[in-house]
Every structure is written in structure tokens, then in C-alpha cells.
ZAMARGU-4260 file (C-alpha; in steps of 0.2 Angstrom, whole numbers, plus 5000, padded with zeros to 4 digits):
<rodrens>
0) 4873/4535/5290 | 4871/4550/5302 | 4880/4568/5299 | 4896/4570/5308 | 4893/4584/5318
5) 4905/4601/5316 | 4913/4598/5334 | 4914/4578/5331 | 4932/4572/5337 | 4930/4562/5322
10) 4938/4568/5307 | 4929/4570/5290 | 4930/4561/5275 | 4943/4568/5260 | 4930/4565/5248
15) 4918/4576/5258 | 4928/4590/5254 | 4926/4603/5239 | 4938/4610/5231 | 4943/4628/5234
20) 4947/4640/5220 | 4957/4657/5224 | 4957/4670/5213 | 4971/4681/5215 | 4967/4700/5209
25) 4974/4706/5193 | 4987/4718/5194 | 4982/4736/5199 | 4994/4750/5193 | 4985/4762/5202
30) 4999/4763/5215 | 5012/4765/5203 | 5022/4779/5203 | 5030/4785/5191 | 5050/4787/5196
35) 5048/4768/5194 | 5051/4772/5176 | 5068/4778/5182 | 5086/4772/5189 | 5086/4775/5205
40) 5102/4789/5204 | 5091/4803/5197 | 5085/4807/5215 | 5104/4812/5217 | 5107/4824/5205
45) 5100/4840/5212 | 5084/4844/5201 | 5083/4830/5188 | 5069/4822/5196 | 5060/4839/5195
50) 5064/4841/5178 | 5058/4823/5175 | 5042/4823/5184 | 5037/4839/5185 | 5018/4839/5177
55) 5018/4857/5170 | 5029/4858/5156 | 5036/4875/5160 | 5040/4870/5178 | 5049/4856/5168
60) 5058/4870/5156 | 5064/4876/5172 | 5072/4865/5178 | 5081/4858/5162 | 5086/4878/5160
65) 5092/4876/5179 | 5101/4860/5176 | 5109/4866/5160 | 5117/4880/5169 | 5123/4872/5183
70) 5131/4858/5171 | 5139/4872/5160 | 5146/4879/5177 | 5151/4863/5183 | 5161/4861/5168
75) 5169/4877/5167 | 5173/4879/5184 | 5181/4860/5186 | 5191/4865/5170 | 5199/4881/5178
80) 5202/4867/5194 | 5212/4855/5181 | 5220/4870/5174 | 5227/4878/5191 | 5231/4860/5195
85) 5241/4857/5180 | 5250/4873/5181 | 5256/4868/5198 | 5253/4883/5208 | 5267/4883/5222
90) 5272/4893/5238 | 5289/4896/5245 | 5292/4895/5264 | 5305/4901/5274 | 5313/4893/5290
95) 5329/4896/5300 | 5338/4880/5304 | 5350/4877/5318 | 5366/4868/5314 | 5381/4859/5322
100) 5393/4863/5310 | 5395/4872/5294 | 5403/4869/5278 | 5414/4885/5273 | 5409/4888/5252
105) 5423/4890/5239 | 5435/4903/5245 | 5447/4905/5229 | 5463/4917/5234 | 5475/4922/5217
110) 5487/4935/5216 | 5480/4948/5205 | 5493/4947/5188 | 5496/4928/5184 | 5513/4930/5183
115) 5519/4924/5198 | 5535/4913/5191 | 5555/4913/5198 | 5560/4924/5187 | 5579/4921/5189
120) 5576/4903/5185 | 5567/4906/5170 | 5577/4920/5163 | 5593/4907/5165 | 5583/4893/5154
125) 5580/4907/5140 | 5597/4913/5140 | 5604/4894/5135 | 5593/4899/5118 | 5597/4916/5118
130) 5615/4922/5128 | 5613/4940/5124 | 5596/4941/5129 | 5595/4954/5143 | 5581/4954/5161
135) 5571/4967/5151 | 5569/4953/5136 | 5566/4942/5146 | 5552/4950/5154 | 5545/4954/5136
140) 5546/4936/5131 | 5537/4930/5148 | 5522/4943/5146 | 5522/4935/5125 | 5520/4916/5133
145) 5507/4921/5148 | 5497/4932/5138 | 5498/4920/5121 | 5493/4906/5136 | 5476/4919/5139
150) 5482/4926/5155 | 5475/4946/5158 | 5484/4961/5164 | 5502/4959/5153 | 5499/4977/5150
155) 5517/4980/5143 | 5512/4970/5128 | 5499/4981/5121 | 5513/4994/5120 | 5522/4981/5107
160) 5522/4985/5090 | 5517/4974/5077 | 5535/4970/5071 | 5542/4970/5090 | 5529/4954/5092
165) 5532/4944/5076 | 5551/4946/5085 | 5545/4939/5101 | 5534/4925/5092 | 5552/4920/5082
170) 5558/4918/5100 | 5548/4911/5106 | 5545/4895/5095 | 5562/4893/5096 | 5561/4893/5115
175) 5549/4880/5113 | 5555/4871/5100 | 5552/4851/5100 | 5537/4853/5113 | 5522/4856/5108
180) 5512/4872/5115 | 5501/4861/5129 | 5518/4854/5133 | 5527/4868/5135 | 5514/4876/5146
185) 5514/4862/5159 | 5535/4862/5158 | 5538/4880/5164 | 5522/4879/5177 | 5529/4863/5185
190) 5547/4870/5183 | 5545/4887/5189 | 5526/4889/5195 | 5519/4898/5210 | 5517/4885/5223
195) 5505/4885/5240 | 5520/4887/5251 | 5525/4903/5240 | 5507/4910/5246 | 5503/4905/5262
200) 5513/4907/5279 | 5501/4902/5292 | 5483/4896/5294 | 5473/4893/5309 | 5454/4884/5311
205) 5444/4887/5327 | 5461/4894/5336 | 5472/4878/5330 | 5483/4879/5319 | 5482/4869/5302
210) 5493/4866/5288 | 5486/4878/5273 | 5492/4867/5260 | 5489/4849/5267 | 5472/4854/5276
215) 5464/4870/5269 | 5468/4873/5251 | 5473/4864/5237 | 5475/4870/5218 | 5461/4877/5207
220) 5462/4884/5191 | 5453/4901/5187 | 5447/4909/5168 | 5459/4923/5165 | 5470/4921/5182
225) 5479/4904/5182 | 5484/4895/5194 | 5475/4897/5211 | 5470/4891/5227 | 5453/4884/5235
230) 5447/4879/5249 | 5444/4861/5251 | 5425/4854/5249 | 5429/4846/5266 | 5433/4862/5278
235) 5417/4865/5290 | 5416/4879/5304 | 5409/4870/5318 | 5408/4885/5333 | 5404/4902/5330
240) 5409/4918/5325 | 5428/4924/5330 | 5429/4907/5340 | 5426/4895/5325 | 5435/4906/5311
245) 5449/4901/5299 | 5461/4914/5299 | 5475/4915/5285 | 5493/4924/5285 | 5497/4927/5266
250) 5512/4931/5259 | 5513/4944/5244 | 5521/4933/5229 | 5533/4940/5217 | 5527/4948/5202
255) 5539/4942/5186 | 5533/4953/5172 | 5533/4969/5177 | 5544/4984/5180 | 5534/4996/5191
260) 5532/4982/5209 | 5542/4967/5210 | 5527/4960/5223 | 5508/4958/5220 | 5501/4975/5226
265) 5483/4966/5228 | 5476/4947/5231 | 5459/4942/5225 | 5448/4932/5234 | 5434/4927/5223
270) 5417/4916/5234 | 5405/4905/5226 | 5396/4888/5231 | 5407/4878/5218 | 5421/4869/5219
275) 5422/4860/5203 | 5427/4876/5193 | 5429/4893/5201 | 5420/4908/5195 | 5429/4924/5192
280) 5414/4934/5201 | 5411/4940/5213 | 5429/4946/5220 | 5435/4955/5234 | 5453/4963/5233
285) 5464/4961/5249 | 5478/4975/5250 | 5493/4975/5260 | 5496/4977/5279 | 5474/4978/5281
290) 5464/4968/5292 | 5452/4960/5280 | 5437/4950/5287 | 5423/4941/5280 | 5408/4937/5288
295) 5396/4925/5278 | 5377/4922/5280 | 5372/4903/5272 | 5355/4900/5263 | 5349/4886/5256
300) 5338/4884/5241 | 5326/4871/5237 | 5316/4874/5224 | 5303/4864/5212 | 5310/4861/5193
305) 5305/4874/5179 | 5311/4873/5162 | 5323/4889/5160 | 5324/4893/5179 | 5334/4879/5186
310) 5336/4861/5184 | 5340/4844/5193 | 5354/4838/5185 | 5367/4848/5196 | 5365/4856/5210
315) 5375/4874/5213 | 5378/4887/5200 | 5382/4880/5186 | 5401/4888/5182 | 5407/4876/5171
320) 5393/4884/5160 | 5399/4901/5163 | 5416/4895/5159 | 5412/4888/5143 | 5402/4902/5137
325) 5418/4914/5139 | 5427/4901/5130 | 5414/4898/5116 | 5411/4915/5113 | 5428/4923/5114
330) 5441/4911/5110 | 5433/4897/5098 | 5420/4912/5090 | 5436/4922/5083 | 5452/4906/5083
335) 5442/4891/5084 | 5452/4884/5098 | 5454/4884/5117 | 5470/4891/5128 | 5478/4875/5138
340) 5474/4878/5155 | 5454/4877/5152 | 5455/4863/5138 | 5446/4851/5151 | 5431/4861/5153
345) 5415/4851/5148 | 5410/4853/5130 | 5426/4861/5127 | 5435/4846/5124 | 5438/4843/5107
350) 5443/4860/5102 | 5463/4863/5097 | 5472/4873/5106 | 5477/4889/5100 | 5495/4893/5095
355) 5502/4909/5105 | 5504/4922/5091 | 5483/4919/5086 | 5481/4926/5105 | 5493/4940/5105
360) 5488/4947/5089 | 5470/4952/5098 | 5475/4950/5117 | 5469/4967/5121 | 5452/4962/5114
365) 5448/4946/5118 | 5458/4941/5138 | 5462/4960/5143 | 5443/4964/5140 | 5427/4954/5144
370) 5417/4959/5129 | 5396/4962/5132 | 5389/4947/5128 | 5405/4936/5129 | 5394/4927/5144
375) 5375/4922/5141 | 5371/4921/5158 | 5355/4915/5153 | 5359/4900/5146 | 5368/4893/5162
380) 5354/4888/5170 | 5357/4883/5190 | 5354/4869/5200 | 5336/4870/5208 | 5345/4865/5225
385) 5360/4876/5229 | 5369/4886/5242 | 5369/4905/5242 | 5381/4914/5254 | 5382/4933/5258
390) 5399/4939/5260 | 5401/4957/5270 | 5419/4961/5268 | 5425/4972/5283 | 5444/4979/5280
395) 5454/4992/5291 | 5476/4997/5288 | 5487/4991/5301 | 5495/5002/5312 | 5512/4997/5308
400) 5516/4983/5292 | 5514/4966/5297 | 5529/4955/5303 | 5535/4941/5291 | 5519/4943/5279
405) 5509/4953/5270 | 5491/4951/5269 | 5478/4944/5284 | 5462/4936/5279 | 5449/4930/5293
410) 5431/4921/5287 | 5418/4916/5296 | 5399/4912/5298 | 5392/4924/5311 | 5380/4908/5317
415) 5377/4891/5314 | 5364/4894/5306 | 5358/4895/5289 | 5340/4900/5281 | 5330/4887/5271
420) 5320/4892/5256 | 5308/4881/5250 | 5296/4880/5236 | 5281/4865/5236 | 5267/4863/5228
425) 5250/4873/5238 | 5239/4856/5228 | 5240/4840/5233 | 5232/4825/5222 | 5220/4823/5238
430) 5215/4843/5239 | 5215/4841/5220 | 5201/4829/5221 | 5191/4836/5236 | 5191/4853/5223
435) 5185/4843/5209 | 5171/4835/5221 | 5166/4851/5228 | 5161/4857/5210 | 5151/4842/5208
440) 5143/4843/5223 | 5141/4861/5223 | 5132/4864/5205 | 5126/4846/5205 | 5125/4835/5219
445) 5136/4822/5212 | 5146/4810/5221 | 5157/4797/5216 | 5147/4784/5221 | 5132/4792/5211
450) 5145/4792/5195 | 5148/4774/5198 | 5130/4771/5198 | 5128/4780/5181 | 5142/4771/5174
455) 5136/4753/5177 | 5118/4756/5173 | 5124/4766/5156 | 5135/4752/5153 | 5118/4740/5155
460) 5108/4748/5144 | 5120/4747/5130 | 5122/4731/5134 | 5103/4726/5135 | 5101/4735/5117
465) 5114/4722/5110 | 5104/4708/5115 | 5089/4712/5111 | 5095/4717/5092 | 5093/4698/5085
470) 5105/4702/5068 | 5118/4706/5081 | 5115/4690/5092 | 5115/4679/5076 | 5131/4686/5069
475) 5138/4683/5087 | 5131/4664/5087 | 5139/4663/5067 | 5156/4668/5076 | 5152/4656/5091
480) 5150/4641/5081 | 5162/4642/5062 | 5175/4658/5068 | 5167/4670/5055 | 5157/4687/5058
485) 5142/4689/5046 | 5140/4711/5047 | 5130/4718/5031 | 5132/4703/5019 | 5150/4703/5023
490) 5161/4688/5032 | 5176/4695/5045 | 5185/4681/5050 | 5190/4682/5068 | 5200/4669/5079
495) 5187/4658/5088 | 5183/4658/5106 | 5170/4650/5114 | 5158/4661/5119 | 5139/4656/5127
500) 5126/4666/5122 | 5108/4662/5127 | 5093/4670/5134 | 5087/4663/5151 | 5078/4648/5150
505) 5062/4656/5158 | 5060/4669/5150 | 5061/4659/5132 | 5048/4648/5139 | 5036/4660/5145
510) 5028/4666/5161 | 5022/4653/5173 | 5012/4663/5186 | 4995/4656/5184 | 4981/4666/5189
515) 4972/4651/5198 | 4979/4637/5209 | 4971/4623/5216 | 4973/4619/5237
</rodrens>
């Protein structure tokens, strides 16, 4: 049979063929480098690859000495962050705000003795008791019942000796007699009280004229002074200066107890941002037939909560506190009870109330005085958000005594404005973590990607290590198959899940790359 020829069209036989064998070269290491060793993160950490690779051993020393100190400063210095961060650094910033209207604090007014009572009225009631009894008496046994009561400045009664007021205390009981002493207070002030029309003749807002005792004030009681007035919560100045002004024409109420006026020679106007309980600080006096004006600059005070500075759980000064602490320390220290007019003061509730004679006996002492340290004003800790008004008191005499009144009072805002003080926080959660970043990227090159990276492949390796321990992959298949853990000769019997632990089927088997193939 002839050859075929190399360009016949024909095609050639299969069995004419021979068979092929490729041999494919054994694996060469020689382009191996040696990060292969490695995960690939370590390139990202600033000079662990140089400590790593490095040939020369003190080149390597160097660098583990250079890591080492970069790592103890990243440490310390990210601690100092976490520190300053937890300590909560904070920064105060001022701003002047512009207003529509604003709202006038707690302007208290009380006549300076507490004794503003009709006399006449009262002297009659004591006379059913006591026929004989002459106005001097009278007046005697009316300072015992406002002082026993914890009102200040009975000055007469101090001159009383010891048996004069066991005398007055006889009569006084028997003045009193069926009623109990909380009773008996509330009897003579509702009977023969001051009231707001005995105080106030006039009041104008923003040049209209207002009812005092239906629109501005309403009653408030103060430590030490009794019965007084306040402005309502609800009064705001809404124009400025002299045109939005409340202006007051104030009579001068009679003064019972004493012998040398038979009016109040001086008001009191006390101002404070609280209108639950009125403070008796600070206070301005108002004389007769004077011009008094007050001028008022508003602040607002936002500040961030600190154990012992000021708190969130009110908002203002905290008077009740103030209160309390003069009652504490003063009345329930050396009675053990409470007068009546500030027995609904919070905490002060469940004290008795103290009969009259206990007062009297140390009046001078305890009412007349304000002992140091009667009022911890530590220990009333303020609200963190409150108001904080300035109060410039102008006065100046009349040239002739006023018509049909006494005493003129004139307050004001000079603006509509008030100035806002707030204190926030200089770190923010994301500036907290950009400083912590910076650290690791300063000292180390870290990232947080490169710490993920760490994570997941530190997480493998313990994991590979597990796997490849057979005593722990048997006691795992003894838990996978009966429920019980066989760990150093011991059985732990667990609840039984199913759990699927092989190796992969190819690698059990072997490899299957054959270093020849036939084509």
C-alpha cells in the first residue's frame, strides 16, 4: 500500500498514530519568596515585614526594638485618648439671643414685720377671753402668737421676762383653746390677715392698666416673713425698657405690734428664678415716697450634668432645699418639729408642729438670728438648666410724698434679650474615633480594615489547630453521635446537637494530580 503523503487530503489512519507522553516539570521553588510564608496584613503594619524578613539579625533587632516602641506608645497614647474621652472634656459657649417677649422672674414684695393683722378686730376677739385686757396686752399677746408661729422682728419680746412669758403662754392657750395650734394659725390669718387689696393700689403692664391681684400677684409664703406676694409664673414683658414695664403703686400696710410706727417704714422685694418657694435672698428694701426702679439683665444657663454641681431633676435654684435646710437645722435640730406655715415644705412633712411656748423660749436664737451654718448651701444643688437675672436697683426721694400711696415700684428688662450659656461636649463619638485611628495610624499604620484582617485570620488559625488535634475531633464526634464529651478520661454530658464534622473528601483521599497524562 503506498505511504500517504504529509499534504494528502486524505486523512490518516488512528492506528497510525503514537501515542504522546507529556511530562510536566516538577515544581521549582526557586521563585518562591519568602512573605509567602506570611498573611498577607503584615505588609500593613509599618516595619513588621522588615522585622520579619530582614536577613541580618541585627537589622531584625531593629526593627522588633522599633515596633516595640511604637506599640508601647500607641498604647499609652490611645489610653491618655480613652481617658480624656471619658472624662468628658467640655467647652462653654456664649451667644446673645433675641426674643419677642420675656418672662418677668419671681418678684416677691412683703412688708418688712409680719405683723400686718387688723388690729381692732383682733384685740375685740381677745377681749371676749379676756375683758380687762388693755391694747398694750393685746399687742404683747399678738407678738407671743407671731413669734411662737416663727415670724422675725417681734423685738418687744426679747424684753419679756421669763415669768411675763409663761403669763402670756397661760393666755394664750386659753385664747386658743379647742383648736389645735395649725388650726388656730389658719383662724386668725383667714379672719384678720393682710390681703392683696390691703398692699397694692395700682399696677400697670406695658402702659395698661392691670388688676394687681387678679393678673399680677397672687399669694406666696416666705421663711421668716409670712404671708407675701409673687408675681405670677405667667407675666411676660413683651416691649422694651420704660415702654414694656410693669409699674406698681403700693400702699404701706398697718403694722399691729408695735408701739414706735403704726405703718411699715420699709417693703421688701426679694427676686429669684422660682416660683415654687420663694427665697429670702437676695432683697432689696423699698422706702417710702422713693422712686424705686429695677432694671433686670436675663441669662440662661445650660449646662452638662456633674455630680455635686447641678443636676437634671429640676430646673432653677433649688429653694425648697434652702428652705428645708433652715428648717432641719434650726427648728427640728433643737424642737424636733416644724412651725405651720412651712409644714408643706418637701421632706418636712412628717415633722409635728412645734407648740408656741418651745419657740418663744429661744425666739431670739433661732427666728430673730440666722445662725452660721443654719443653711448648707452646698447641699442644695441647682438645676443644670436655669435662669439667672441681675437686678440693678435705682432709687431717688420724691420731691413731695406721693398722693394716696406710699411706695412706687417700676421693673423691667432693659432688652429683649437674654444671653445664653452653654456647656457641650469638645469630643464627639466620631472625633473620638478619628483620634483613636490617628494613633494607630501614626505609630503603626493600622486601619481598621487591617484589624478585621487580623482578627479573621487569628480566629482561623485557632481554629485550624483544633482540627488538626485528633483527640479533640474524636471527643467532638463522641458528643456528635451519644451526647457525651470524652476530655481526659472523663465523660461531660452535654445536650446533643447535630453537628457535622468531616474533613474534605479530597483531601482524605489524597492528591490526584498525576504527573503524566495521556492525549
Amino acid at each position: 500500500m503506498p505511504k500517504a503523503s504529509a499534504f494528502s487530503n486524505e486523512p490518516a489512519s488512528v492506528s497510525s498514530v503514537k501515542p504522546t507522553t507529556l511530562y510536566l516539570p516538577e515544581t521549582d521553588d526557586t521563585c518562591k519568596t519568602s512573605t509567602d510564608d506570611y498573611p498577607p496584613w503584615i505588609g500593613e503594619i509599618h516595619g513588621l515585614s522588615q522585622a520579619l524578613l530582614s536577613k541580618s539579625k541585627y537589622e531584625r533587632l531593629l526593627w522588633w526594638l522599633v515596633l516595640l516602641v511604637c506599640g508601647g506608645a500607641c498604647i499609652v497614647t490611645t489610653t491618655f485618648v480613652v481617658i480624656e474621652y471619658l472624662d468628658g472634656p467640655t467647652a462653654t459657649s456664649t451667644t446673645i439671643k433675641l426674643v419677642d417677649s420675656l418672662q418677668f422672674p419671681a418678684i416677691t414684695i412683703c412688708p418688712k414685720t409680719p405683723d400686718v393683722l387688723n388690729f381692732s378686730a383682733i384685740a375685740g376677739d381677745m377681749r371676749v377671753f379676756f375683758p380687762n385686757m388693755t391694747d398694750d396686752g393685746a399687742r404683747d399677746l399678738l407678738q407671743y402668737f407671731l413669734a411662737g408661729n416663727g415670724f422675725e422682728n417681734m423685738n418687744n419680746l426679747v424684753k419679756f421676762n421669763r415669768s411675763y412669758l409663761d403669763t402670756l403662754g397661760h393666755m394664750y392657750n386659753t385664747w386658743s383653746e379647742g383648736y389645735s395650734v395649725t388650726d388656730f394659725f389658719y383662724l386668725i390669718q383667714t379672719h384678720y390677715g393682710i390681703n392683696c387689696e390691703d398692699l397694692f393700689l395700682s399696677c400697670e403692664l406695658s402702659g395698661k392698666t392691670v388688676d394687681c391681684c387678679g393678673q399680677i400677684f397672687i399669694q406666696q409664703v416666705v421663711m421668716r416673713r409670712g404671708l407675701c406676694f409673687q408675681t405670677m409664673a405667667t407675666l411676660n414683658q413683651t416691649e422694651a425698657d420704660d415702654v414694656g414695664k410693669l409699674s406698681m403703686k403700693l400702699k404701706a400696710p398697718v403694722s399691729t405690734s408695735s408701739l414706735d410706727f403704726a405703718r411699715q417704714p420699709q417693703l421688701i422685694a426679694y427676686v429669684n428664678d422660682n416660683y415654687d418657694y420663694a427665697l429670702d435672698f437676695p432683697r432689696y428694701y423699698l422706702y417710702p415716697n422713693e422712686f424705686n426702679r429695677m432694671y433686670f439683665t436675663a441669662r440662661r444657663i445650660e449646662l452638662l450634668e456633674h455630680p455635686g454641681d447641678c443636676t437634671y431633676k429640676i430646673e432653677g435654684i433649688d429653694a425648697a432645699c434652702f428652705v428645708r435646710q433652715w428648717i432641719k437645722n434650726t427648728l427640728v435640730h433643737l424642737f424636733g418639729c416644724n412651725v405651720v406655715y412651712l409644714r408643706t415644705v418637701p421632706g418636712t412633712e412628717h415633722y409635728p408642729i412645734c407648740n408656741l411656748s418651745t419657740i418663744v423660749g429661744a425666739y431670739y436664737e433661732t427666728i430673730q438670728l440666722i445662725e452660721p451654718g443654719a443653711i448648707n448651701s452646698s447641699a442644695c444643688i441647682p438645676g443644670c438648666h436655669r435662669w439667672e437675672f441681675q437686678t440693678s436697683l435705682q432709687q431717688s426721694t420724691s420731691l413731695e410724698p406721693f398722693e394716696g400711696y406710699q411706695y412706687s415700684l417700676e421693673v423691667s428688662f432693659y432688652n429683649l434679650q437674654y444671653e445664653n450659656v452653654k456647656e457641650v461636649y469638645t469630643t464627639s463619638i466620631p472625633s473620638f474615633m478619628s483620634q483613636i485611628g490617628g494613633q494607630f495610624g501614626f505609630f503603626l499604620g493600622l486601619s481598621i480594615i487591617t484589624m478585621i484582617q487580623i482578627t479573621l485570620h487569628s480566629l482561623k488559625s485557632v481554629l485550624d489547630f483544633f482540627a488538626q488535634d485528633g483527640s479533640f475531633m474524636n471527643a467532638l464526634h463522641s458528643y456528635s453521635n451519644n451526647g457525651f464529651l470524652w476530655i481526659k478520661d472523663k465523660y461531660y454530658s452535654l445536650p446533643r446537637i447535630s453537628l457535622s464534622l468531616h474533613k474534605d473528601k479530597n483531601k482524605q483521599e489524597g492528591p490526584h494530580d498525576e504527573r503524566s497524562h495521556s492525549i
